[in-house]
Every structure is written in C-alpha cells, then in structure tokens.
N, C-alpha and C positions, 0 to 999 in steps of 0.2 A: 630425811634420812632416819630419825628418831622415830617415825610412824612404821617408816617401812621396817627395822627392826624391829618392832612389838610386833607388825602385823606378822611376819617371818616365824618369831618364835609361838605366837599365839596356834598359827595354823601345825606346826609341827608337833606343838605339847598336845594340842588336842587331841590328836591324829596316834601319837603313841600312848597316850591314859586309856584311850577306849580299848586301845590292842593291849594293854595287860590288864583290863578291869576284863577282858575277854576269853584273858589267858592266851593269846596268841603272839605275846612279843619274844618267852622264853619257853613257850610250851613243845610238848614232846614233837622232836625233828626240825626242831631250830637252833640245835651243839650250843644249847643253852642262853640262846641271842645273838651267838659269834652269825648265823644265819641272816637273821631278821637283818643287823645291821649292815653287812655285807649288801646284800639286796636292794636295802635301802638306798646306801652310797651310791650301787650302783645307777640306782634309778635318778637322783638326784644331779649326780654328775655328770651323769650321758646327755641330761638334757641343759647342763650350763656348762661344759668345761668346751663343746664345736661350740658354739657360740661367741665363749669369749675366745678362743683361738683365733676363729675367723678376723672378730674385733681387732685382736694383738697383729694378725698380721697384716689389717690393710693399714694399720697403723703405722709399723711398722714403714712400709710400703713409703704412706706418703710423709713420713719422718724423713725420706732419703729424700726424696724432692721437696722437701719446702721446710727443712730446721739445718742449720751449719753443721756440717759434720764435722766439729770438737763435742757436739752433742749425743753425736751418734751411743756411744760407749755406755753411757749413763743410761739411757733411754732404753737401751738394749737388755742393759742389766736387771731395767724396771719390771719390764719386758717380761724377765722371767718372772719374778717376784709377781707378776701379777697372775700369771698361769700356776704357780705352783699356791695360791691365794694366803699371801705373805707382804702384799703390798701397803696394808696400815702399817704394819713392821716396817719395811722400806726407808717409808716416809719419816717414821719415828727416826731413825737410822741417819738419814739423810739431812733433818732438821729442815724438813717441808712445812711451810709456812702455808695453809689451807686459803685463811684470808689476806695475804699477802696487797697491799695496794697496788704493786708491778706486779700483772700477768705477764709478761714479753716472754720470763725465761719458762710459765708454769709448762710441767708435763701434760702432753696429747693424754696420758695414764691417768692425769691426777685424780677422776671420780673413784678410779676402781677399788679403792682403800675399802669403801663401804662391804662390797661385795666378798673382800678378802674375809672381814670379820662376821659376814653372815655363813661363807662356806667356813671355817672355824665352828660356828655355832651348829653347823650342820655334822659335824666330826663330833663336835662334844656334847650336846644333849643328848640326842640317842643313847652314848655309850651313858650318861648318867642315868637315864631313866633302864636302863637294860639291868644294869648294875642293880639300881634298887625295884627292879624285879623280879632278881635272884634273889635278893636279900629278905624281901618280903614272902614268897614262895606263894605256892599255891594256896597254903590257910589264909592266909593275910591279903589275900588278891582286891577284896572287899575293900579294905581299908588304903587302896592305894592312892586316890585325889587326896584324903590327908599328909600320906608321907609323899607325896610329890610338893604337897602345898610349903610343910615344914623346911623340905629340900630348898625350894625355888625363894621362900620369903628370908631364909637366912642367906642364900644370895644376892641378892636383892638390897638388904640391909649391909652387907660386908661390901659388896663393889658401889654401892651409892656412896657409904661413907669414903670409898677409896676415892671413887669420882669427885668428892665436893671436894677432898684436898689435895689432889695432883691437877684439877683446873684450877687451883690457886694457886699453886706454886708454879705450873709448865703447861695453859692452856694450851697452848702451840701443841706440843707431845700428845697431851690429854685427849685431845681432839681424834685422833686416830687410833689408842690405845682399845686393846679389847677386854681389858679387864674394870674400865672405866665405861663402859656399854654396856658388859655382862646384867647390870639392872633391869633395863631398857627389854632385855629379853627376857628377864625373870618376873618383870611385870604383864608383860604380856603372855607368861606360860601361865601366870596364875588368875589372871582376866578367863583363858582357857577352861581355866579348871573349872572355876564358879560362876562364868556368866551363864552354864546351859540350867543352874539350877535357879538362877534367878526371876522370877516371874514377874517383870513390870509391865504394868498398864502400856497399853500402845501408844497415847499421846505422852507419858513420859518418853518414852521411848524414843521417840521421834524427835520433844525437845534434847535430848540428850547426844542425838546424831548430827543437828543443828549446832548446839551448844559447841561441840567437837570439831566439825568441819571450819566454824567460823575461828575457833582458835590456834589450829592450824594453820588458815590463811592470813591473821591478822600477828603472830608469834615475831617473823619476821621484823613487823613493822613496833611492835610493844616490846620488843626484848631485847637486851645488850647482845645476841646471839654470837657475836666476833670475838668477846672475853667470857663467854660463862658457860657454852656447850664445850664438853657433857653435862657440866655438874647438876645440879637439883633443879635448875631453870627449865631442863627439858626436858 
C-alpha cells in the first residue's frame, strides 16, 4: 500500500510540474485552473468511481446472501463511505482494527480505505499545485520544481513527524489516517520532481531497482508492520 501511494503521487506531481513549467495548468482559458482541475476530476473519476460502484454493489449483493442481517446496516453505511471515498474516515470512526487476529466479523469493504485516501490525494494536490501556480505567475514559471520541491518537503517533514507520534500513541487510528500518509505522497511528488534530472549510470541503476523490489518483498517478513505502519518504518 505505502508503494502504491508514492507510486500515485509520484505519477500525478510529475504530470502537473511539466503542465506549469509549460504554462498550461493556469494559462490563458483555463478561469485561472478552476478549468484544468475540473477536467482533470473528471478524467480521473469517470475511470475509478463505475468501477468501484460496480465492486460496491456486487458486494452488496452477496453481503444479503452470505453475512447475518444484524449486519446489513453497518455494511450499508460502509457502503456509502466507500463511494463517496471517505472510508479511512469510516474506519477511523468505527475503531476498525486493520490487523485484528479475528477476521469472522472483518468488512467485504475493509481494503477500500487505501483507495479512499488516494482519491483525497486526487482532490487535493492538483488544487495545491494550481494554487501555486497562480502564486508563481507567469515570471516565475521557471522556478517552479523549486517552489513545488519547498511546498511538498515541508509536507513531508510536518505529516512524518505527525505519523511517528499518532502511531505511538493510536496505531489502530494511525493506520488509516490521511494526514499520517500525506508524507508517503510527498515523498514521491518530490522523487518526481528530481529523479528526471538525475543522471545515474545504468548498472546503478539497476542495482537500485533490485535493491527496492527485494525490500519491498522481504519488509513484511523484517519489520514489526502490525505496530509501526505509518510511522517512519515505511
């Protein structure tokens, strides 16, 4: 999940830095980015929002035949919290126990938390990068992978230190929170920023793709993951 958010934000930062290094994120007949982002949403959620419906309601569906219905209500509720992509919140709410040893009662829902806090991310980066590329204007266009970089590292620094102390105090909560993630995506808008300008040899390069893939697979098995994600472990 921590990969697939960095990979999420990394592809969307990059994706909007070019379009204001280009001038086309707030440029003339885009009502100053209210345009661009519009468009944007819409492109984004036409293609995940029948998707997950579809999901929610064969779910649904076989929630009636195969879960008690004193369950129904709850489930239902979920239900919307996951279409309206609110369901880290939910969970938070709910005092949904992620690694719980009893699955019997877990929700048919329980993955979609992740997805709730990437479409969030999809709501709020855009308007952050639009914003400061109002702010920068057309002189300053030059200069904008720095005030992006400045933007996204003091993110980064403020929601990591939020992450290492709300997973000590409420991993449970922590775990689904989006303001204890916000790093996870701010490290990956700023890999965006500077890895096109980084020129490493190819066999680095490669041990580095190795290095990465094996620590991803082996994290599980080397890391407390059940008490210490989000905080700095991941």
């Amino acid at each position: 999940v921590d990969v697939f958010l960095l990979i999420s934000a990394f592809l969307l930062t990059g994706s909007f830095a070019r379009k204001i290094e280009q001038g086309k994120l707030v440029g003339p007949g885009t009502w100053f980015g209210v345009k661009t982002l519009v468009a944007y949403w819409v492109h984004v959620f036409k293609r995940l929002l029948p998707l997950a419906s579809i999901t929610v309601v064969l779910t649904l569906l076989g929630t009636y035949f195969f879960i008690p219905a004193e369950r129904w209500l709850s489930i239902a509720d979920e239900a919307k919290a996951v279409i309206l992509y609110q369901h880290n919140n939910w969970s938070i709410e709910n005092a949904v126990d992620y690694y719980a040893a009893d699955t019997s009662l877990a929700s048919p829902f329980r993955h979609f938390w992740s997805l709730s806090v990437q479409g969030q991310i999809y709501v709020l980066w855009p308007v952050l990068m639009v914003a400061l590329a109002l702010v920068l204007g057309k002189r300053m266009r030059g200069s904008a992978r720095w005030a992006l970089s400045g933007a996204f590292a003091a993110l980064f620094v403020l929601s990591l230190s939020h992450s290492i102390e709300v997973t000590a105090a409420n991993q449970q909560a922590a775990y689904f929170e989006t303001e204890a993630r916000l790093w996870e995506f701010a490290l990956g808008s700023l890999v965006a920023l500077w890895l096109p300008v980084l020129k490493l040899p190819p066999l680095v390069r490669a041990v580095l793709g190795w290095v990465g893939i094996a620590a991803i697979i082996s994290c599980g098995f080397i890391l407390d993951v059940n008490g210490t994600f989000p905080g700095y472990v991941a």
